[in-house]
Each structure stands twice: as structure tokens, then as C-alpha cells.
N, C-alpha and C positions, 0 to 999 in steps of 0.2 A: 865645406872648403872655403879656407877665406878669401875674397876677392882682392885679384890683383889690380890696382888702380892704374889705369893707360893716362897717358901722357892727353891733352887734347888734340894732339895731331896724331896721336895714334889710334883714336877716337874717331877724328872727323875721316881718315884713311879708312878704316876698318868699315865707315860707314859708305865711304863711294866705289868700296869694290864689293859690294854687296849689291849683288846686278837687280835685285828684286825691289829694292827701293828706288823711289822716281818720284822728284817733288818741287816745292819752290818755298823760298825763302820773302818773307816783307817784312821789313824792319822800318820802322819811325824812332829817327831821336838815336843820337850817339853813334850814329855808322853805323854801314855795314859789317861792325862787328864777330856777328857770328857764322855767316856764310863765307868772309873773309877766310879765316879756316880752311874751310872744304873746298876754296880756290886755289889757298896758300899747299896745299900737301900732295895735289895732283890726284885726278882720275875723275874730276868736279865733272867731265859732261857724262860721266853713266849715272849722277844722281840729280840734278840741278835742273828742272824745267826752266826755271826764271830765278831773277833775283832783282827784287824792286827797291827802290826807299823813297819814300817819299816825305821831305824836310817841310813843303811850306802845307800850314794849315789849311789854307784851298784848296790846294791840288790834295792833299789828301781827303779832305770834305767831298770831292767831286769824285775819289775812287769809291773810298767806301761808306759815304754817306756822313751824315753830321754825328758827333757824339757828344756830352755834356763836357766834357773836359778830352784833352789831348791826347794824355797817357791816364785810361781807364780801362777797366775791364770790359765793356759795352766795345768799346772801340777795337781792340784784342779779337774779339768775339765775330766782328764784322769780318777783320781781317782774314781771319780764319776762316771764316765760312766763305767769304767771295774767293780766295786763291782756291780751297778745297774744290769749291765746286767748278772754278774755270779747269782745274788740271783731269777732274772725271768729264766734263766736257769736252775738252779737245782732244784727249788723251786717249779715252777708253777704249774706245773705238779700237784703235790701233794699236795697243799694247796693254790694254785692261788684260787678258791672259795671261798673263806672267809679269805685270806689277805692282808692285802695294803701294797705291801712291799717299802722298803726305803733303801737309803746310804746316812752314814753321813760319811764324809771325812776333814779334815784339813791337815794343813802343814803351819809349825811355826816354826820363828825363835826368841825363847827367850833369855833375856839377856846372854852374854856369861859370861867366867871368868873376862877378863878385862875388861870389858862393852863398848867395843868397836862396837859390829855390830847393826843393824838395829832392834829395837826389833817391829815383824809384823807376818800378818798371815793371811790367807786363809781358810775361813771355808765356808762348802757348805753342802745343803742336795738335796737328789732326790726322790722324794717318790712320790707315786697315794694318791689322796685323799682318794677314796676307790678301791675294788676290781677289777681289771681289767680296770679299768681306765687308760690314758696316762700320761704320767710323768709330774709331773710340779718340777721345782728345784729354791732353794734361797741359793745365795753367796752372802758372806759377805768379805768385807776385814777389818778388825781391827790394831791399834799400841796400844802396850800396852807399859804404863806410868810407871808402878812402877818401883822401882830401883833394886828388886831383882826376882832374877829366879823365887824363889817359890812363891812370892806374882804370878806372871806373869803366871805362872800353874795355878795356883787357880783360877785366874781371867779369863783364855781362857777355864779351867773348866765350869765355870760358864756360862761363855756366849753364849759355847756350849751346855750346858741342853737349853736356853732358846730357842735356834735357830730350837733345834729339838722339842720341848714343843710349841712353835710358829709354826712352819709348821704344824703340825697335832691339832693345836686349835683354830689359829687365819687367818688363808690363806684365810678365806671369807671377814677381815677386816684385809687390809693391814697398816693401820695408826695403831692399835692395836701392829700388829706385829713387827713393828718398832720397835714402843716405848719400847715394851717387852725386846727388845736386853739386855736394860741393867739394867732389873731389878737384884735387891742386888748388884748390880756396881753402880759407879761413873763415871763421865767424868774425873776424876781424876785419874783414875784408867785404865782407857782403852777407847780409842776414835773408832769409825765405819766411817771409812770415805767413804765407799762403800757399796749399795746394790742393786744388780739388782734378781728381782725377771720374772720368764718366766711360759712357760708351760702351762698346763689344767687350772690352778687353777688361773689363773692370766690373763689369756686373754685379759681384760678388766682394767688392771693396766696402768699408764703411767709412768714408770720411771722416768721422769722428774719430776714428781709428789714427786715420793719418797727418788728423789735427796735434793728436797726443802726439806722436814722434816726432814732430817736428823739433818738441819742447824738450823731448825725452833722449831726440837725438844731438839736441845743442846748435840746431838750424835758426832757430827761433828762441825766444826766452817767454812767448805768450802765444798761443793761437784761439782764435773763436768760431764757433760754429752757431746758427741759429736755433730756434725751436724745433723745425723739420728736418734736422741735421747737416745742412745746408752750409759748408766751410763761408765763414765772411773774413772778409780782408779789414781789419781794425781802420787807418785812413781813411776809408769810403763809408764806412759804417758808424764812425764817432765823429766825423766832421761835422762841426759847429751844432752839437749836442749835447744838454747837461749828460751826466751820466752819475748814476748810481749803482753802488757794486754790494752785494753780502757774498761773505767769504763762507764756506764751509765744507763739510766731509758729504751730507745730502747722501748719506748712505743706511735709511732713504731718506728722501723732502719729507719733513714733518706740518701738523699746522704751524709751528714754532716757526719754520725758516719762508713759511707763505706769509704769516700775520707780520711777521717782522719787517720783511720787506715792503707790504703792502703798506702798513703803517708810516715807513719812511719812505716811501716814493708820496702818499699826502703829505707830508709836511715837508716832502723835499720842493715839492713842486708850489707848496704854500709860500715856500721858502724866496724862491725865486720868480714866484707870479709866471710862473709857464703853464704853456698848455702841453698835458700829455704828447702831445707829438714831437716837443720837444726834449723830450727826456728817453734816453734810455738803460732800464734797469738790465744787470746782470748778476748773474749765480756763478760766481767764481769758486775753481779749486785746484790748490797750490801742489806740484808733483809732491812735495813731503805730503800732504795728505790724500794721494792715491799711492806713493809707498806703502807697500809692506813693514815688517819686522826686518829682513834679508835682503832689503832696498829693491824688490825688484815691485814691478807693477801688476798686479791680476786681470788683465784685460777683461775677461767677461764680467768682474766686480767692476771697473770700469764702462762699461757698455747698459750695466745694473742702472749707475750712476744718470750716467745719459740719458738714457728711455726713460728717467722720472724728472728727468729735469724736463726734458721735451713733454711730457704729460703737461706738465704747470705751464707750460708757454713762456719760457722767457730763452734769454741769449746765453749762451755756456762760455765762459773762459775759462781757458789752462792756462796755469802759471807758473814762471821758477822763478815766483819774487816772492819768499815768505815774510820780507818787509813788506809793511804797507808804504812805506815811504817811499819803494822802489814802484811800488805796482799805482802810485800817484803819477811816478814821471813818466812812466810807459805810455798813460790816459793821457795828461796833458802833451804827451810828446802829437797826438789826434786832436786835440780840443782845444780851444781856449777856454770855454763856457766852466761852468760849477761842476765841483765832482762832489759828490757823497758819499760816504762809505760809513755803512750800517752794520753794529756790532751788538751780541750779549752784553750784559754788565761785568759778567767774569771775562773778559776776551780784553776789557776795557784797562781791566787791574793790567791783567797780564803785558798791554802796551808800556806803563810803566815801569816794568822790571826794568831798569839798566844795565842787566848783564846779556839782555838782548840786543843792547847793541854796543857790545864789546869791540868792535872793529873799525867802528867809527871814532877816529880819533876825537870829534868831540861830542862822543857818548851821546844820551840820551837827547840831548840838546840839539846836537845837529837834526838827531832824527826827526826830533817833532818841526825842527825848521824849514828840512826838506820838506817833509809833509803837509805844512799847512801855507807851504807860499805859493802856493797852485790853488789857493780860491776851494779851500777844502771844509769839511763839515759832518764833523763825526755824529752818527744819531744812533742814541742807545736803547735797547731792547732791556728791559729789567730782570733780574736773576730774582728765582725766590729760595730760599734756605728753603729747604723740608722739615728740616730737623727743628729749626727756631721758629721756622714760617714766617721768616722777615723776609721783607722784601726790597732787596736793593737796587737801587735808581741810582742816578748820577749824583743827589745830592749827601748816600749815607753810604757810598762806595767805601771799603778798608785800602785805600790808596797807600803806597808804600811812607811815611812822615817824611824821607826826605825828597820825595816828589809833591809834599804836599803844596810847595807855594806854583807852581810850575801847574799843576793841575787845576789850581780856582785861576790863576792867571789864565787859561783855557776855558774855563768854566766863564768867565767873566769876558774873555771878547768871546763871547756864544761861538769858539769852532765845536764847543761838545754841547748837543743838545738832548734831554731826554726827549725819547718815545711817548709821547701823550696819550695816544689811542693804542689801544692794545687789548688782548682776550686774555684775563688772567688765567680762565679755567687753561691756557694751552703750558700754562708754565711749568706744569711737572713733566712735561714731557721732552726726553730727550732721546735722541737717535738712537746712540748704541742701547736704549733698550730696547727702542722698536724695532730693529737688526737681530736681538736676542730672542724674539717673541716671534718672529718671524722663521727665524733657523729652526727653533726648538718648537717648531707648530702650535704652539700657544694661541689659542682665541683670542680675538679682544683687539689686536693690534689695527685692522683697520678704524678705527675709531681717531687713532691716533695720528695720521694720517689723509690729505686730502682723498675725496673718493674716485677722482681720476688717479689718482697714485695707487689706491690699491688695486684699483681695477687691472692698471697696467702688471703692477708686479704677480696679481694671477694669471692674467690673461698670457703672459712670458717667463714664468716661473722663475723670477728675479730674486735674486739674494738668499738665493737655496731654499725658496719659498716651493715647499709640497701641498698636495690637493688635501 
């Protein structure tokens, strides 16, 4: 059945005659926006313990202790845990039998006067399903789009009824609950590019799961998750950090997509005289390449995906930017610092085509302008012919002739650098056959393959991998 979308005040009602829930609301930054609500629609004292805000950074420092920044997750996190646990303090006692209590918490920085700062925000709840039950809690991160303050209220309003309206109606269906964020919103209106949901109620959730829909449901246009699957918030994780990215299908990680990256994160870091800690590498892949044939997505070949990216240790992006040009301004829209982005020698050609960027009224040109005025630096991994057993690098590439001046012009301010160090023996090796070798029980494929990779896809019988 499809769900009927309620109003927010039919929301925040639905939620105060609902006598089992008992909770308190603290908000930092933009009003008390979303409590507003559930005071605006009547029946606020069967649900409301308290309602706090606290505007100056002192007085908030003195409630819930110091955090690195204002509006961050650490801080979110305090929030939630000192209300949760003052409301089973004073509460329990006396109404822990019959109520499920909750804290709903944010901290937001909305547009300013000169609309200079970061408009973003941290909203999070803690609640039992029911009575005496163990916490389960869902954080979100949001940036909101409009161009004015109060549209930006209204809208972190909103998305706050639905977030506390979704935990106590949809926490049995997490795809539900997603989706829910942005009922009576827009993606024009406000983007979610983070949610990690935990606790009692989720046990059985896969973040990475819910990192994909964010993207797949149009909340987001990019979400990350870590090595340990771990949802990360792009802002706090790309701040003032080169970053380098290889794109691919990793269906599975071969040595080809370890060697290659490996290879460009030394020369990227040569590049820039950083120390490792200041860089970080990611293994991106774009929803066209976790489409099917019938555009839909195979979740457990996604999950394939993940559990060999997690083997190799690095950071996972989803993306709905099959431009590179897009998926630069997303990075730079977190960084200032160098971005990299490491490619095959055939992926390199295929940049060239100009019918790839048909849309851009000026063609190929814009693209590469977009792309290389963010302090960018394409490094290429070499292709070898089988058949001729040539091997192509950046300097005997088949570039299209009328890209030819447009490409040594690139060539010549170094944005396109070949790969120096590299393992030739890995270069006959390419995924869909190890996928092929794999399906069809064929010996020989771990070879081809890191040996944490294969261990993994035995050890979970990944990619319809039999004993």
C-alpha cells in the first residue's frame, strides 16, 4: 500500500495524542523550530518533558560540555545523551511503565545576514520503541538550499516533525523511513546527505544499505561510508584534505584497482609534499554502475561490492555524477586542498568523446574547465593491447584528432600525469572476467585478486561464489 504523506501538523498531532510517547526537545541554532510544531497543533503537554535552546556558545559549553565546532556531530551526540538520560532519570520512576520515552536534539547553522556561512545541521532522536526497551537512535545531517533564513526554519521545521514522526512509525521499515525525511520538501529545498540509524530497533539495518538510498532515492546526489561500514558525513571527513578518488564497478577489487590507486596516492602525495595523513583516498561507484540492464539495483551484488571494498581498507562513495566534472564540484564544494582523480588509459580516451557532453552548451570545453579549476590532476594507469601487446600510456594514447590540441594543451600544464610505478604483470587482468571465473567455479581466479578479497568473497559467498 502506498503511503499517504500527512501534513507536518498532522504529524506533529498524530504524535502528541499518542499517550505512550514522553520526551524533550533541544535545539541549538535557527529556533525552536521543530518543537514549535507540536506546541503550534495542541495536545504538546502529553508529549513534551522540556523544551530547551540554547543560542550562546557558553551557556551551551556549560550544558553539554565542549565540542570542536558548534554544529557537529560530537555535539548532536552530547545532546542526545544528556536529555535521554535526564528524562529516564527523573521520569522512570514514575511513568517508566507505560512510557517510551525520547530526545529529539539539533543544532543548525542557518543562513546568516551576509549569507556568508555554511547553511547545515544535525538532527538526531533517541527513543525506545516501547516501554522499558533499549535505546535505539537516528541522525541525520542535512544542508539546506533556500536563500533565506526563514524559508531555512521552515524547512529544518519540517524535516524535524518527520524525523520524530518516522522513528516512532516507520523504525520496523527503514526504506520507508528514509524516504519519509522529505515529505512536503524538496531536494531543492534541502538535501540529507547523512544517515546512520543504530540501536534496539535497527539491529538488523546495514548502513551501507541506507547510504545507497539516499542516492537512489534522490535525498542526496553522493553518500560515504567508511572501511568498517561506518556512514561518514562528506563536510567533516573531507575538511581541509587532498583527496583522491578511482572510479569503478570493483565487482570485484582486482590487483588492477589496488596497484593503480596505490601507485597514485605515491605520486599524488609526491605531488603535493603531504604526509599521508593528509590525504584521503576513495573507491567510488556511480548508481549507473550499480544499475542493472532494467535500471533497477541488486542489492546483495551491492553489498558483494562493499564487503571487498571494506576487505581493502579504504572510504566507499556513491554517486549520481557520471561526470567527472560534477563529482569535482561535489569534493571541492568540502575542500579547498588538491583533488586527484586516477583513471585506466581507455577511461582517459573515453573523457574525450564529445558526445559526452552533449548538454553542456559549451561541449567538451566547459567540461574540462569545470574540471580542472579546482586544483585537479588526472593520473593514468596504462592499458595494454592483448592482441598487439602495445602498451598505452598517456604519451601514445588514440585520442580523438579533433581533441588533439586540447589534449597536449593538458598534457603540457601536467593536469594529466602518467602512472610511473606500476605491476605490469596486473594488466591483463580485468574484473568481468574475474566475475566470470568466479560465477562459473573456474580455479585460478584468486590469483587475480587481492588475498584478503578472496578470502572475503569465500568466507561470504559473494558474487555467486560456490565451495
Amino acid at each position: 500500500m502506498e503511503n499517504k504523506i500527512l501534513s507536518p501538523g498532522a504529524k506533529a498531532l498524530e504524535v502528541n495524542l499518542d499517550n505512550i510517547r514522553y520526551g524533550s526537545f533541544a535545539e541549538i541554532g535557527a529556533g525552536q523550530e521543530v518543537v514549535r510544531w507540536f506546541f503550534r497543533v495542541g495536545g504538546a503537554a502529553g508529549t513534551i518533558a522540556k523544551s530547551i535552546s540554547a543560542y550562546d556558545m557558553k551557556v551551551s559549553d556549560d550544558i553539554y560540555g565542549r565540542a570542536p565546532r558548534y554544529v557537529c556531530r560530537e555535539r548532536l551526540e552530547d545532546m542526545l545523551k544528556l536529555e535521554y538520560d535526564l528524562n529516564i532519570e527523573r521520569l522512570n520512576e514514575q511513568r517508566g511503565e507505560t512510557t517510551a520515552f525520547f530526545a529529539f536534539a539539533d543544532t543548525v547553522s542557518a543562513r546568516n545576514y551576509h549569507g556568508t556561512n555554511e547553511c547545515h545541521g544535525w538532527l538526531g532522536i533517541r527513543f525506545q520503541t516501547e516501554p522499558h526497551a533499549a535505546p535505539s537512535e537516528i541522525i541525520i545531517h542535512v544542508r539546506m538550499l533556500d536563500n533565506e533564513n526563514s524559508l531555512q526554519q521552515e524547512a529544518l521545521g519540517i524535516i524535524g516533525v518527520n524525523l520524530v514522526y518516522g522513528a516512532f512509525h516507520y523504525s520496523h521499515n527503514p526504506d520507508l523511513l528514509v524516504k519519509s525525511l522529505l515529505d512536503n520538501l524538496t531536494t531543492d529545498r534541502i538535501e540529507v546527505d547523512m544517515v546512520d540509524l543504530h540501536g534496539d530497533a535497527f539491529l538488523h539495518v546495514d548502513n551501507r544499505v541506507i547510504s545507497l538510498r539516499l542516492v537512489q532515492l534522490g535525498l542526496s546526489d553522493a553518500a560515504m561510508f567508511s572501511a568498517d561500514g561506518k556512514v561518514l558525513q562528506p563536510s567533516e571527513h573531507l575538511r581541509k584534505k587532498n583527496v583522491l578518488v578511482e572510479r569503478g564497478r570493483f565487482r570485484p577489487v582486482t590487483h588492477v584497482n589496488i596497484d593503480m590507486l596505490n601507485a597514485a596516492r605515491k605520486q599524488f602525495d609526491a605531488d603535493n609534499q603531504a604526509s599521508p595523513a593528509d590525504t584521503i583516498s576513495i573507491m567510488e561507484i556511480t548508481m549507473h554502475n550499480l544499475r542493472s540492464g532494467n535500471d533497477s539495483i541488486d542489492l546483495e551484488d551491492f553489498i558483494s561490492r562493499a564487503d571487498v571494498l571494506e576487505a581493502t581498507g579504504h572510504t566507499v562513495m556513491i554517486s549520481d555524477y557520471p561526470e567527472y566534472y560534477r563529482l569535482v564540484s561535489y569534493l571541492s564544494r568540502y575542500t579547498d586542498r588538491r583533488i586527484g582523480l586516477t583513471m585506466g588509459a581507455s577511461s582517459l580516451v573515453d573523457l574525450f568523446n564529445d558526445e559526452y557532453y552533449s548538454s553542456l552548451q559549451g561541449g567538451i570545453l566547459e567540461a574540462f574547465g569545470r574540471l580542472l579549476k579546482h586544483n585537479v590532476k588526472l593520473y593514468i594507469y596504462p592499458y595494454k593491447d592483448t592482441q598487439s601487446d602495445t602498451l598505452y600510456k598517456v604519451d601514445n594514447l588514440n585520442i580523438d584528432p579533433k581533441q588533439s590540441y586540447l589534449y597536449e594543451y593538458l598534457k603540457q600544464g601536467e593536469h594529466v600525469q602518467q602512472l610511473e610505478e606500476f605491476n605490469e604483470a596486473y594488466l591483463p587482468i580485468f574484473s568481468p572476467d574475474v566475475l566470470k571465473m568466479i560465477t562459473d567455479n573456474q580455479d585460478g581466479w584468486e590469483s587475480l585478486v587481492p588475498d584478503v578479497v578472496a578470502e572475503k568473497i569465500k568466507k561470504q559467498h559473494l558474487f555467486g561464489y560456490k565451495n
